[in-house]
N, C-alpha and C positions, 0 to 999 in steps of 0.2 A: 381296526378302528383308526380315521383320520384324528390325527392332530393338530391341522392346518387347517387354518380358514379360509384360505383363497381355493376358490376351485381350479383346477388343472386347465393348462391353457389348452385349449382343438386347435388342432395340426393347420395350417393355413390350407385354404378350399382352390383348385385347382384356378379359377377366377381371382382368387385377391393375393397371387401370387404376383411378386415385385419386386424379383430380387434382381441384381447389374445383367446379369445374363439374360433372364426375362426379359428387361424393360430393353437391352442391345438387339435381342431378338427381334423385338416385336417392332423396334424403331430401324431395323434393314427390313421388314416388310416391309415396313410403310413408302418407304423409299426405294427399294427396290428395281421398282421400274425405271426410274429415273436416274437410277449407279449403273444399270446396266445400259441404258442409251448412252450415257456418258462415257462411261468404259469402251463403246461402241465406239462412236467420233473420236475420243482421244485414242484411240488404238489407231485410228490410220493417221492421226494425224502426228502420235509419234511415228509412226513409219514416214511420213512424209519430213517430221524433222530431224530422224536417224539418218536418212538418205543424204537429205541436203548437207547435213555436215560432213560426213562422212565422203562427200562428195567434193565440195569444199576443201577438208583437212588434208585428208588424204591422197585425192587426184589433183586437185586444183593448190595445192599447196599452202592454202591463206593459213594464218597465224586460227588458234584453238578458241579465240574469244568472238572474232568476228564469224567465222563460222558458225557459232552458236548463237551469236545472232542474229545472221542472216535468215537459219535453218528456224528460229522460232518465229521468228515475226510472219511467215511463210506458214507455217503449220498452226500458229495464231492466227490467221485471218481465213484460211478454213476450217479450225474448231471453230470458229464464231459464228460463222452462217449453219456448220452441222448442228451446236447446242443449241442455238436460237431458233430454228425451221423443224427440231424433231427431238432434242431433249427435253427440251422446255418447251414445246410448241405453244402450253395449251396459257402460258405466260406472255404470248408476244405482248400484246398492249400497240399501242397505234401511234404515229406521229411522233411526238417528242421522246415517248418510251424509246422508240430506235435509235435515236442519239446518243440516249442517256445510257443505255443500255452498252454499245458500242466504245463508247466512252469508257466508262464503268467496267467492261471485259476486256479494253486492254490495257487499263491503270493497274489490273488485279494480274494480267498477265505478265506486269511487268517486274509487279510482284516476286513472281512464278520465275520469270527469266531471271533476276536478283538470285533466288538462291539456286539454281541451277548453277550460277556462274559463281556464286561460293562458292558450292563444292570442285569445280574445277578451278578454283585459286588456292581451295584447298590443298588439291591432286601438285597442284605448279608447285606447292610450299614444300611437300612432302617428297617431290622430285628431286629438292633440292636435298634434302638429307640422305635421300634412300634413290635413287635414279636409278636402281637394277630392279625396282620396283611400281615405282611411279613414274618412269620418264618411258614411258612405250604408249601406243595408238589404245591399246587394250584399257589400260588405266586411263587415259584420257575420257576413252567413250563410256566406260564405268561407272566414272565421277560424274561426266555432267549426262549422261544418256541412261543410266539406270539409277542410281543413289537423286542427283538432283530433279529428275523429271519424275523421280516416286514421290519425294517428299513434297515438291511444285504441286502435285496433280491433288494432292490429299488436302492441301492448301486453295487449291482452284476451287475444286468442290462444293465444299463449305463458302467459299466467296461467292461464287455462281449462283449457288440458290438462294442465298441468304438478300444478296444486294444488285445481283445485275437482273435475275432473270426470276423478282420476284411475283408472288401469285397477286393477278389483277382482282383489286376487290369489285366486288360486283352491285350494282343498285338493287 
């Protein structure tokens, strides 16, 4: 015999499920297509900014900071025509959009280049304490070619769709 007066709560129904992991699931479908064009373009276009520094730093001898600039502003101005012509395609917009747009993808890149180049003044700071550690080619391209171009690119992203390459309302 119940003693309670509330009745027992029903188990949530396969539809009013909404919990962090659901709602993360179901918001990379949504997107999906769109992280992986991006993933696309920014995959050659770090390869196009691994090269140039490395090309730079290492052959050509220039200092760790201009290289990394050289090498992004290069690999910045073909992720821009790759996001805009086939990430975003169905976003271009006409006329002033290209400007604004243009404008807007390299303020946010430069962003991106910003902390890139923390973490390589990072790398320079920790050189200075530990150099059997941090003062090699290896640490250098670590810092600003895997740790800063991860945390850049997850930064890009979210800028990208949010303000450069947004969806055109329609009449």
């Amino acid at each position: 015999m119940r003693t309670s007066t509330t009745s027992p709560q029903e188990p949530p129904t396969r539809r009013g499920a909404s919990g962090p992991i659901v709602r993360a699931w179901r918001l990379f479908l949504r997107h999906s297509g769109e992280l992986f064009r991006f993933v696309g373009v920014g995959g050659v276009a770090y390869l196009i900014d691994l090269g140039l520094f490395n090309l730079c730093y290492l052959v050509l001898g220039w200092p760790d900071w201009t290289s990394k600039i050289l090498a992004s502003v290069v690999a910045t101005t073909f992720a821009f025509f790759g996001n805009r012509h086939w990430t975003w395609r169905d976003r271009i917009g006409v006329g002033a959009a290209a400007h604004r747009q243009y404008v807007l993808y390299f303020f946010f890149n430069g962003i991106g280049l910003l902390i890139a180049l923390g973490c390589l003044w990072a790398n320079n700071g920790l050189a200075q304490v530990w150099p059997q550690y941090f003062d090699n080619p290896l640490a250098v391209n670590l810092s600003a070619n895997v740790v800063g171009v991860g945390i850049a690119s997850a930064f890009r992203f979210y800028a990208y769709r949010t303000w450069v390459f947004r969806r055109v309302e329609r009449a």
